[in-house]
N, C-alpha and C positions, 0 to 999 in steps of 0.2 A: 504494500500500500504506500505510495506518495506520501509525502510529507504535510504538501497542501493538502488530499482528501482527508486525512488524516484530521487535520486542523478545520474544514468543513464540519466534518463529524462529531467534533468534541464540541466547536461551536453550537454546532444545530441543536445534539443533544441538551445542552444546557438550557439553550434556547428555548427549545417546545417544553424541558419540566419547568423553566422559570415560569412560562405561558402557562400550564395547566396547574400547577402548587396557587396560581396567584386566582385563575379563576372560579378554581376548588376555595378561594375563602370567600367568594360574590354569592355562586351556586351551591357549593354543597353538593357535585355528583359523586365524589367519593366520600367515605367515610374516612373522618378524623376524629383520634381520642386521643385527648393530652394527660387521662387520665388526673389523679390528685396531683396538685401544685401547691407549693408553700405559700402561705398566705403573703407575702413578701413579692412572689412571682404574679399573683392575681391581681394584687393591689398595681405594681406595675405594669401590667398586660390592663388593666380597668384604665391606667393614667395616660396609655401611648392610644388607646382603642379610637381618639378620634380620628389619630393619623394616618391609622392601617390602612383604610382605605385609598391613599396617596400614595404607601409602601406598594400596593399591591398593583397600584396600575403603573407604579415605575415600574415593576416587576415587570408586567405584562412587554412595554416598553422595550424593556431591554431586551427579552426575550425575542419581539419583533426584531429589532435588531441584531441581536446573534445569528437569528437564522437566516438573516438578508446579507450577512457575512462583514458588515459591514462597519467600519470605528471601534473593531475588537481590542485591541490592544489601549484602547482608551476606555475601553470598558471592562477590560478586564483589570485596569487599577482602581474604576469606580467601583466593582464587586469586590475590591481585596477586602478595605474595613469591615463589609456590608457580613462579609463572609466568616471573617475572625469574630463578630460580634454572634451571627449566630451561635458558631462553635461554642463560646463566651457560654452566652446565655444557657444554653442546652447544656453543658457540663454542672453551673449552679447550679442547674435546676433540676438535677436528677435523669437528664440525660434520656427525656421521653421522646426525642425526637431527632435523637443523635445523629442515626444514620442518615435524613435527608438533610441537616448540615453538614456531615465531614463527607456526603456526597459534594453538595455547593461547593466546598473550600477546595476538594480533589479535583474537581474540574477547573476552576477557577484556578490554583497552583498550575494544573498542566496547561493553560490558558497563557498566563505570564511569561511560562519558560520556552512555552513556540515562539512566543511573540519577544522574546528577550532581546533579541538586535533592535526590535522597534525603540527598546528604553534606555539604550548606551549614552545617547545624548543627553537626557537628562544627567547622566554623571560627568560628563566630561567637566574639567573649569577650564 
């Protein structure tokens, strides 16, 4: 496999789960259980909840984006924070949702390192 399909692929893939993760929190076609949360985690999931909805169409957003193949590498250092803070979050919080952040982070890491010529400039002085 090519290096560019290669990088289509990992894009895309992120792509279409960024797209369905974000419109599974609009509709609800899949089932989601976060099971019990520390009252710490619900109080801050109560305090972010009016902005989820902004989270969730950048999501979409991006997603659009990744599969159109396109400003990847500018997107893939917008998703870096986005991606450590899930991790973040998911580890305090008993870790009910681990696997589809250290999926995000896994793609998102392999994302950086195709695209890692794009970011040499930024270090040159």
């Amino acid at each position: 496999m090519k290096t560019s399909n290669f990088k289509k692929i990992t894009t895309g893939v992120l792509g279409v789960y960024l797209i369905i993760y974000a419109l599974n929190q609009f509709f609800h076609f899949m089932p989601t259980s976060y099971g019990q949360m520390p009252k710490f985690t619900q109080d801050y999931l109560d305090a972010i909840l009016p902005f989820l909805p902004a989270l969730y169409i950048f999501e979409i957003l991006v997603g659009i984006v990744l599969i159109m193949h396109k400003w990847v590498p500018f997107i893939a250092l917008v998703l870096a924070p986005l991606s450590i803070n899930f991790l973040i979050f998911n580890f305090a919080n008993g870790g009910w949702n681990i696997i589809s952040a250290a999926f995000v982070a896994l793609m998102n890491l392999v994302m950086i390192y195709q695209y890692r010529d794009s970011y040499k400039p930024l270090f040159r002085s």
